[in-house]
C-alpha positions in Angstrom: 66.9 134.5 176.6 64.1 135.1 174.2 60.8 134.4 175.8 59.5 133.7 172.2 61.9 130.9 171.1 60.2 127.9 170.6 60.6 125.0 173.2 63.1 123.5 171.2 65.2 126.2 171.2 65.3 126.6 174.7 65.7 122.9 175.4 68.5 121.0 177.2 68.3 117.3 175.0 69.9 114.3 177.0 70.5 111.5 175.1 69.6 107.7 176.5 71.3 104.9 174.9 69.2 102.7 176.6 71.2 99.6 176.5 73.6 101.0 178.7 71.7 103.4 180.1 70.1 102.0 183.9 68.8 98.2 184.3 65.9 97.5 186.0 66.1 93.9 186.1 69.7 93.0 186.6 69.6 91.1 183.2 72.5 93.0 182.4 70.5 95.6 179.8 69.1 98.8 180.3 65.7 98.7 179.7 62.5 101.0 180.3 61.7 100.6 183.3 65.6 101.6 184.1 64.5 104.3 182.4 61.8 105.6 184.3 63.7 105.1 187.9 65.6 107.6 186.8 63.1 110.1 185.7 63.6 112.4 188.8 67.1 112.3 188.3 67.1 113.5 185.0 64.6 116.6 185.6 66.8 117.2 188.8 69.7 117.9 185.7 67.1 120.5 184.4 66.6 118.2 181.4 63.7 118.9 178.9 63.8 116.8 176.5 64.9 112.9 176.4 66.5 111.3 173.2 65.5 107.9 173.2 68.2 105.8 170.7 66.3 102.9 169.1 64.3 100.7 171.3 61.9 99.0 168.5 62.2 95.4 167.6 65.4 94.4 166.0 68.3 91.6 165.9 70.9 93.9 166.8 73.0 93.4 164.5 74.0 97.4 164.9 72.7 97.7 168.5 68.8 98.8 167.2 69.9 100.7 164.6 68.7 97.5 162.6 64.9 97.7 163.0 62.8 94.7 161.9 59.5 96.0 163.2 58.8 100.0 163.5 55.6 99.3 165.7 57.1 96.7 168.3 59.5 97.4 171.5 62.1 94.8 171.5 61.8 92.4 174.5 65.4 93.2 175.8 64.3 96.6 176.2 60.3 95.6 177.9 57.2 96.2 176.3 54.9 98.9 174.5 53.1 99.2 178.3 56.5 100.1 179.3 57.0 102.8 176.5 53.8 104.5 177.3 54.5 104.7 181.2 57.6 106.1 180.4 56.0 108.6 177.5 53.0 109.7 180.5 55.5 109.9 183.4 57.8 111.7 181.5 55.4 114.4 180.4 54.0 114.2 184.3 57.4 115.6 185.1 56.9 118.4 182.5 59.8 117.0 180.0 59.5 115.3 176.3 60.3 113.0 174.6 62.2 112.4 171.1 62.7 108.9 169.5 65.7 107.6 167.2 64.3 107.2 164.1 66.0 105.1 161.0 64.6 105.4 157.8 67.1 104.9 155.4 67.7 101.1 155.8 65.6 98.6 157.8 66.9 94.9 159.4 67.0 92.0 156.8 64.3 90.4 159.3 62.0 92.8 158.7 59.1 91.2 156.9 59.4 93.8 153.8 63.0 92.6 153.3 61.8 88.7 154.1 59.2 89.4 151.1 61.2 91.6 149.1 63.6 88.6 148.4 61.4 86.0 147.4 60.7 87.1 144.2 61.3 89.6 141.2 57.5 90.4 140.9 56.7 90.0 144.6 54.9 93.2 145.9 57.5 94.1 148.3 60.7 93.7 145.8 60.7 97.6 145.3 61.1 98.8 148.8 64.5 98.0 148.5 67.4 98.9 146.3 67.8 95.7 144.0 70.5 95.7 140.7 72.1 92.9 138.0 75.4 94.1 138.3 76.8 96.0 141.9 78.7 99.4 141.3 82.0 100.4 143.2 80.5 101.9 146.1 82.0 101.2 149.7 80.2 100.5 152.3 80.9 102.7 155.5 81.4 99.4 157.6 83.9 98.7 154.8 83.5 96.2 151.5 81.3 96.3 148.5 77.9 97.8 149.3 76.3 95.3 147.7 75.1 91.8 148.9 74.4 89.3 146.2 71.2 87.1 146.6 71.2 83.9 145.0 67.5 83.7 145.1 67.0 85.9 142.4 70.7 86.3 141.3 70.5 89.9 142.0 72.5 92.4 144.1 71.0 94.5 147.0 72.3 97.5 148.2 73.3 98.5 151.6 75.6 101.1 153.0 76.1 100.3 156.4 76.1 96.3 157.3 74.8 93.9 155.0 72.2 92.9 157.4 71.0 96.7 157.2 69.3 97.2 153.1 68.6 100.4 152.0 65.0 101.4 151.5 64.2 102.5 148.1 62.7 106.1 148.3 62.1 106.0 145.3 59.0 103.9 145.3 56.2 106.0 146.6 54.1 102.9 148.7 57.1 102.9 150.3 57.6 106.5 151.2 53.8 106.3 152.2 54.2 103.0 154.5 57.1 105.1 156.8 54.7 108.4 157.1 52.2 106.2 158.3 54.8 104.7 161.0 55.7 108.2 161.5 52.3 109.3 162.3 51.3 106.5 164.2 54.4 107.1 167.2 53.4 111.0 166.7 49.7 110.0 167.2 50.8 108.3 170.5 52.5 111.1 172.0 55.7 111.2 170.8 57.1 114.3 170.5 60.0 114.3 168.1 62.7 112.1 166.2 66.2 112.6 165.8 66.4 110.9 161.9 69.4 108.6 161.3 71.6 109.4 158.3 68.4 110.9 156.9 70.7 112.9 154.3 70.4 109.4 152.6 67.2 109.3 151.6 67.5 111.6 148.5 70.3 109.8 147.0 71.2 108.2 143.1 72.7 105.4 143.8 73.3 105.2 139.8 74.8 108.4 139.9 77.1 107.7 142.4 74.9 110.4 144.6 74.9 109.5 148.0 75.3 112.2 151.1 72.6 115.2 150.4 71.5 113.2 147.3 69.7 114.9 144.3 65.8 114.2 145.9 66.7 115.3 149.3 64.7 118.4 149.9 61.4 116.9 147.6 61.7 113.9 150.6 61.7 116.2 153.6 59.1 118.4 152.1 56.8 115.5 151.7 57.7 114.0 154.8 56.6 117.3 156.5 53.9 117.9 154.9 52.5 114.1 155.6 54.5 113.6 159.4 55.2 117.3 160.9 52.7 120.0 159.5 50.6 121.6 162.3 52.7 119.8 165.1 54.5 120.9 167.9 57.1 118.7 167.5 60.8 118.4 167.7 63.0 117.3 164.7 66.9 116.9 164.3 68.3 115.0 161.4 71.6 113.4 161.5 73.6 114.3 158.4 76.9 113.9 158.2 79.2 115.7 155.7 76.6 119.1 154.9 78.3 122.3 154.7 77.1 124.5 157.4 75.9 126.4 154.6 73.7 123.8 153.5 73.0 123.5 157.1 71.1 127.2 157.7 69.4 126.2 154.5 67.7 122.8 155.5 66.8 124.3 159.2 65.7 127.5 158.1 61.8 128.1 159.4 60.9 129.3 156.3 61.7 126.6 154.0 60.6 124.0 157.2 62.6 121.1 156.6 63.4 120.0 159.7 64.2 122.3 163.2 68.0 121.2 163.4 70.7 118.7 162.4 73.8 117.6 163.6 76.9 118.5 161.3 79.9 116.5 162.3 82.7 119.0 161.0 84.3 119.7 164.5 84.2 116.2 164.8 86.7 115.5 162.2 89.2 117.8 163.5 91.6 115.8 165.5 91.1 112.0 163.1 93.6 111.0 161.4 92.8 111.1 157.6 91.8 107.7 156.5 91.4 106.4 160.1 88.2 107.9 161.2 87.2 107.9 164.8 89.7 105.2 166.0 93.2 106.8 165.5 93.0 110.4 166.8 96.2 113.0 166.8 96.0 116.5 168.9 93.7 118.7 168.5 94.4 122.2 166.7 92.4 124.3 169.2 92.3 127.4 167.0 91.1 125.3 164.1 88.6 123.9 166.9 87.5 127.5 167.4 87.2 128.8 164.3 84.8 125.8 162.9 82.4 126.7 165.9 82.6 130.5 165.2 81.6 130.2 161.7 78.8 127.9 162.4 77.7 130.1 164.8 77.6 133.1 162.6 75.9 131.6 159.9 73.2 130.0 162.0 72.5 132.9 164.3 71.4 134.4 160.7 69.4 131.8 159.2 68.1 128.3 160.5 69.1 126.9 163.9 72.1 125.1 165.4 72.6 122.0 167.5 75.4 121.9 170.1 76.7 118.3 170.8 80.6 117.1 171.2 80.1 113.9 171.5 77.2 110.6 171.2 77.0 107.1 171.0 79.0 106.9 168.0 82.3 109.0 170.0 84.8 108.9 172.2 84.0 110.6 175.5 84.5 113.9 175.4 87.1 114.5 178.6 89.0 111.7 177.3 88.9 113.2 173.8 89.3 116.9 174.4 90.5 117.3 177.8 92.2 115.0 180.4 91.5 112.2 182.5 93.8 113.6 185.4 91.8 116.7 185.6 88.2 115.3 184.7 85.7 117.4 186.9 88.2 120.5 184.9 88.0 119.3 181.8 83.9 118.2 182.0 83.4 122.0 183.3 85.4 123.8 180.5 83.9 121.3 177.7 80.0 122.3 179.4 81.0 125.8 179.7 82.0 125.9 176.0 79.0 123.9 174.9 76.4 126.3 176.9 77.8 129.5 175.9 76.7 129.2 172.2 73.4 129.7 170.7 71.6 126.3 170.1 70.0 123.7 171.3 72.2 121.7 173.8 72.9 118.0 173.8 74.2 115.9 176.7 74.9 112.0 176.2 74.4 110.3 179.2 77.1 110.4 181.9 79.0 113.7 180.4 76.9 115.1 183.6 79.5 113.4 185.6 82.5 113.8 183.7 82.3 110.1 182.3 85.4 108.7 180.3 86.6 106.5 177.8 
């Protein structure tokens, strides 16, 4: 290996949903401090670096991907005390940590929303994505996208749950409230955020522009140049749907968008069109192969890959792509695949052990 890459590129990411992760407390939730019992297990793995999926204050509606306060640990999870004696003990042990990061929609608890809809003219009405008349665009968690709100007779827009309302990205006090939020967690020792559906954040909902939307690149350049400039940080944006293409081009160090992202092409492969995730036929290996060759050639040229086959939003992977009568096989040939490419490595909790389901 290249004694020169930086410590992201040589880093082995393990991804904590914390929820399920290790519970402290036997309330039935993982929660920090389950968290940091099993530091010295996780650096015995030869872990570097520790993806933390949302732990600030939210209803739940989508399991913390809801946020309705950026600066506050949700009490199922512990406190801010708790966050920082994981964060210290963590670094103690000579690994990192990255934190979940969703930007492109909040919680409709969080008080922008809660002020947002009070009134046309109230001062927090354009941090969110408001309209007369709603469009034709489907929400991923299926229906319209747009919730109407009789206290203003006016739609809102949200992609995912209507509990979850876009942020408007358009409106610059609100692009300058999340840097600050951003720098703040940074400031404290943070050292990295995996961005939710961050290929949102540049799109035209007018236009129909969604998925690498027409501002895209001006948002991630301003973000880096507010958030990430002069840090030695760790970024990996979630964008499903870019070309690998597109791919090289956002995570090229030149241009300095953002270090890596996860592309979800190989992903696809065995769904059943229409069905997503929940109806999967077999698997066409050589298609399989072929997706992970080209990726690999193009981002061994330009920009930087990152190696993942499954997270909190798959199947397991043995159960997916190998077999549950042979798991400690299949978990070995699924590793041995995963660590034999170029890129940055990612392990969701329990693939370790061959986990299923």
């Amino acid at each position: 290996m290249n004694k020169n890459l930086k410590w992201w590129k040589k880093a082995v990411v393990y991804q904590i949903y914390p929820l399920s992760f290790a519970d402290s407390n036997g309330d039935g939730y993982g929660d920090l401090k389950g968290i940091i019992q099993k530091l010295d297990y996780l650096k015995s793995l030869g872990i570097d670096v520790l993806w933390l999926s949302p732990v600030y204050q939210s209803p739940m509606d989508d399991n913390g991907y809801d946020i309705s306060d950026y600066y506050k640990i949700d009490p199922i999870f512990g406190t801010m005390t708790d966050f920082e004696e994981l964060l210290h003990k963590t670094h103690d042990l000579g690994m990192k940590i990255i934190m979940d990061l969703v930007i492109n929609h909040t919680s409709d608890e969080h008080v922008w929303f809660k002020e947002s809809k009070k009134s046309k003219d109230n001062p927090f009405r354009d941090y969110y994505i408001w309209r007369d008349k709603p469009s034709d665009i489907t929400s991923v968690f299926s229906g319209s996208a747009w919730e109407f709100d009789p206290t203003t007779n006016q739609y809102y827009f949200h992609l995912f749950s209507k509990k979850q309302p876009d942020l408007n990205w358009d409106n610059p006090k609100l692009r300058t409230a999340i840097y600050q939020m951003i720098n703040y967690w940074l400031d404290l020792g943070v050292d990295g955020f995996r961005l939710d559906v961050i290929d949102l954040i540049g799109k035209d909902v007018d236009h129909f522009q969604l998925s690498d939307g027409p501002y895209l690149l001006e948002r991630l350049t301003e973000m880096k140049n507010q958030c990430f400039l002069y840090r030695d940080i760790m970024t990996v944006g979630e964008m499903p749907g870019l070309s690998i293409e597109r791919a090289a081009e956002i995570t090229d160090e030149k241009n300095g968008f953002l270090n890596m992202i996860f592309q979800f092409g190989h992903v696809g492969l065995d769904e059943v069109p229409g069905k997503g995730k929940w109806v999967l036929k077999s698997l066409d290996l050589l298609e399989f192969k072929q997706y992970f060759l080209k990726s690999q050639s193009i981002l061994a040229k330009q920009g930087w890959n990152s190696l993942f086959l499954a997270n909190h939003d798959q199947p397991r992977v043995v159960s997916r792509y190998g077999s549950t009568l042979y798991r400690k096989e299949s978990a070995k040939m699924l590793a041995t695949i995963l660590y034999g490419m170029q890129g940055t490595p990612y392990i969701y909790q329990g693939e370790e052990i061959g986990m299923t389901g």
